[in-house]
C-alpha positions as CSV (number, residue, x, y, z in Angstrom):
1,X,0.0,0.0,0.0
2,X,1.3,3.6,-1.4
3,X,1.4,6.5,1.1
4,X,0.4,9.5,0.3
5,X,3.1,12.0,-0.2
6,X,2.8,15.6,1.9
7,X,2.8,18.0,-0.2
8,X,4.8,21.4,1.6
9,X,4.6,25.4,0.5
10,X,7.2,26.6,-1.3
11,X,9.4,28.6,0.7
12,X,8.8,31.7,-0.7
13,X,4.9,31.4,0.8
14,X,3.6,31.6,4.2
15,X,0.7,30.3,5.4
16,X,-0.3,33.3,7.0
17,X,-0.7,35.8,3.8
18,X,-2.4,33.1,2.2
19,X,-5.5,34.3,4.4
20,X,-8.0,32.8,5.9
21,X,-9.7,29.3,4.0
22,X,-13.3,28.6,3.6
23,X,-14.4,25.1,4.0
24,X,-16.0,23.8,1.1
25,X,-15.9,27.0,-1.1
26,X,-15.9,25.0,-4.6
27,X,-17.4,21.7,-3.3
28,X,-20.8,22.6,-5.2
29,X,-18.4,23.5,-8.6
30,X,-16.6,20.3,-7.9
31,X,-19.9,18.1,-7.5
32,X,-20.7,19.4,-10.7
33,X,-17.5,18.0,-12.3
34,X,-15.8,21.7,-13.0
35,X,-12.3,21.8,-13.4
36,X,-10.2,24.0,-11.4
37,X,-7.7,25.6,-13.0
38,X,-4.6,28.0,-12.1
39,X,-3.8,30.5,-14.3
40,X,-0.4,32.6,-14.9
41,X,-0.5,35.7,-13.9
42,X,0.2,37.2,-17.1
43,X,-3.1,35.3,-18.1
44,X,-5.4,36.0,-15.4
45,X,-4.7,39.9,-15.7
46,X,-6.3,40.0,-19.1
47,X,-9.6,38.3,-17.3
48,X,-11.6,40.1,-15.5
49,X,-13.8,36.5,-14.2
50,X,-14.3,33.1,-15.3
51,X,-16.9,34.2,-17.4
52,X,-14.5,35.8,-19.7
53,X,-12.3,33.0,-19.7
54,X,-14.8,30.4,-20.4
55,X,-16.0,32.7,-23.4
56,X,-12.5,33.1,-24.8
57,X,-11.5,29.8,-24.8
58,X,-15.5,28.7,-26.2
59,X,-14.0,31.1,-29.4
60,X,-10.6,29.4,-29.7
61,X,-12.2,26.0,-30.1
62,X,-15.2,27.3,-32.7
63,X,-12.1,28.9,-34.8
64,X,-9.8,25.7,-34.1
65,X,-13.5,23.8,-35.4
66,X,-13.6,25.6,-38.4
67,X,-10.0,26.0,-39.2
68,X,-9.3,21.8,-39.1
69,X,-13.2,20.9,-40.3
70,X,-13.7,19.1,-37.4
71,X,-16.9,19.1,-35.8
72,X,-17.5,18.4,-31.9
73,X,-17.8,14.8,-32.6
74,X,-15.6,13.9,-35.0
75,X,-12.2,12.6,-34.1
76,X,-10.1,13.3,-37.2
77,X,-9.3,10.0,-38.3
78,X,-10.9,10.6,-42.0
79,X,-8.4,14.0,-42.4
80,X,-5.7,11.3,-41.6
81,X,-6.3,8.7,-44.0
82,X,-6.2,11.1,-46.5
């Protein structure tokens, strides 16, 4: 039987600026199956909220859709045996 490994802070964190946690603040999100997701810095400050995100990346995969003439359930396999 495995153990589970304990996963430590970086040094360059302390607990105490990382505030004050909420029990079960995404349980709800979780139970729903959402993904959690960090994002770089350089990233998040071009979002405002996830809604942005979620609409951003909905664009990149219509335009990655039309671009390789995929649709949502195709898996490419007929653009490869050509």
């Amino acid at each position: 039987m495995k153990t589970a490994k304990k996963e430590e802070m970086r040094k360059e964190y302390k607990r105490e600026d990382l505030g004050k946690g909420i029990r079960g603040k995404y349980y709800e999100e979780y139970k729903k199956g959402t993904n959690l997701v960090l994002l770089s810095p350089d990233v998040a400050a071009a979002f405002p909220d996830d809604a942005s995100v979620n609409e951003a990346l909905r664009s990149l995969m219509k335009i990655a859709r039309q671009s390789t003439g995929l649709t949502r359930h195709s898996s490419g396999r007929a653009i490869a045996r050509r």
